[in-house]
C-alpha positions in Angstrom: 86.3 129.8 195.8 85.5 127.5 193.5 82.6 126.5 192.0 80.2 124.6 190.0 77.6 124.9 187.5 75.0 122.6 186.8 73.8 122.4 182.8 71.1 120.5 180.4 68.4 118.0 181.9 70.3 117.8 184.9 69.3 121.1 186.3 65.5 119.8 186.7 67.0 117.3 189.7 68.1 118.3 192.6 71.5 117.3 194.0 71.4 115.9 197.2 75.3 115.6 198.3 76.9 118.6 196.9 80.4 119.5 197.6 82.4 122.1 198.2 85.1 122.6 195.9 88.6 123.8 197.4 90.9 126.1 195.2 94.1 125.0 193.7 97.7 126.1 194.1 99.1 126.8 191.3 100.7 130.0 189.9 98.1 130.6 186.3 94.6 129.9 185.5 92.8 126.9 185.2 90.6 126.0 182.6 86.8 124.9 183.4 87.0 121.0 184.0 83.2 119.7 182.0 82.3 116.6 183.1 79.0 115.2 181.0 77.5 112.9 183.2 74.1 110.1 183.0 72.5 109.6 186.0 70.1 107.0 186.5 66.6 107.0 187.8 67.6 106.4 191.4 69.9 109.5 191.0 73.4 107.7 190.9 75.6 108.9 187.7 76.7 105.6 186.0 78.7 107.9 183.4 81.2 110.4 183.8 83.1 111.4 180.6 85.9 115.0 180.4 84.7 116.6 177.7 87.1 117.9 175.6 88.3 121.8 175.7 86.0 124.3 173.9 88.6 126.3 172.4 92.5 126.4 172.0 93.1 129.2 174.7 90.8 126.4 177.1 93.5 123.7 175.9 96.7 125.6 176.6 95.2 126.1 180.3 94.1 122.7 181.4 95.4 121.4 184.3 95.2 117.2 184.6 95.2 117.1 188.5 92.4 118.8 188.2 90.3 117.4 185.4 90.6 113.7 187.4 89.6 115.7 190.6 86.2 116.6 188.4 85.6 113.2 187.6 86.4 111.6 190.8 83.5 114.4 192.2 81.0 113.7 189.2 81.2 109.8 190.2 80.1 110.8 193.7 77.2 112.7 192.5 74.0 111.8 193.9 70.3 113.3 192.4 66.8 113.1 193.4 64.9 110.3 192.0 63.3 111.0 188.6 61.3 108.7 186.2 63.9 108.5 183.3 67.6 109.0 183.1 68.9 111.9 182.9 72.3 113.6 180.9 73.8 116.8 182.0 77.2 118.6 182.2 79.2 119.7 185.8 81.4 122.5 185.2 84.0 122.8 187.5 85.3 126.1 187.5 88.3 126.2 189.5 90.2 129.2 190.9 93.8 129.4 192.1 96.0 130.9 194.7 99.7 131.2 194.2 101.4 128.6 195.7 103.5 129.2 199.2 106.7 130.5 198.4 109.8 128.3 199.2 112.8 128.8 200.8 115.1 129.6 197.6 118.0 130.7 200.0 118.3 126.8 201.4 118.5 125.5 198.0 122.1 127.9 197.4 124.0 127.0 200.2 
């Protein structure tokens, strides 16, 4: 499935409403969605900014739906408590299925 990975400051809070992530159809790879994030002292993240891709082959595989899918998740984010604010990245790293197949014989008659 799925999944995501946690890096910088942030990884010294925990996360107290992870989510699970659900797999996309979509017939190539998708590039990591990296979400930098601030989170406050009472653990809410009051920033969520796409970072951009690392490389060109990361570019040419991004998928949007996707990316605003990461944000929408790194708004949601809640942390345990922590005496100062805190910056970190979520990496999404999505994985695909192929999508269903359709009916190609309808669309001929």
């Amino acid at each position: 499935n799925s999944a995501l990975h946690i890096e910088g400051e942030l990884t010294q809070r925990k996360w107290l409403n992870p989510v699970s992530l659900t797999n996309w159809p979509y017939a190539d790879v998708i590039a990591p969605s990296r979400v930098q994030v601030l989170v406050d002292e009472i653990g809410n993240v009051f920033s969520a900014v796409l970072l951009p891709p690392a490389d060109s082959r990361e570019a040419a595989s991004h998928y949007d739906v996707a990316d605003q899918r990461a944000l929408e998740l790194a708004l949601t984010a809640r942390f345990a408590p922590s005496s100062r604010l805190t910056i970190g990245q979520l990496i999404f790293n999505w994985r695909t299925v192929l999508p269903s197949a359709t009916n190609s014989s309808a669309a001929t008659r």
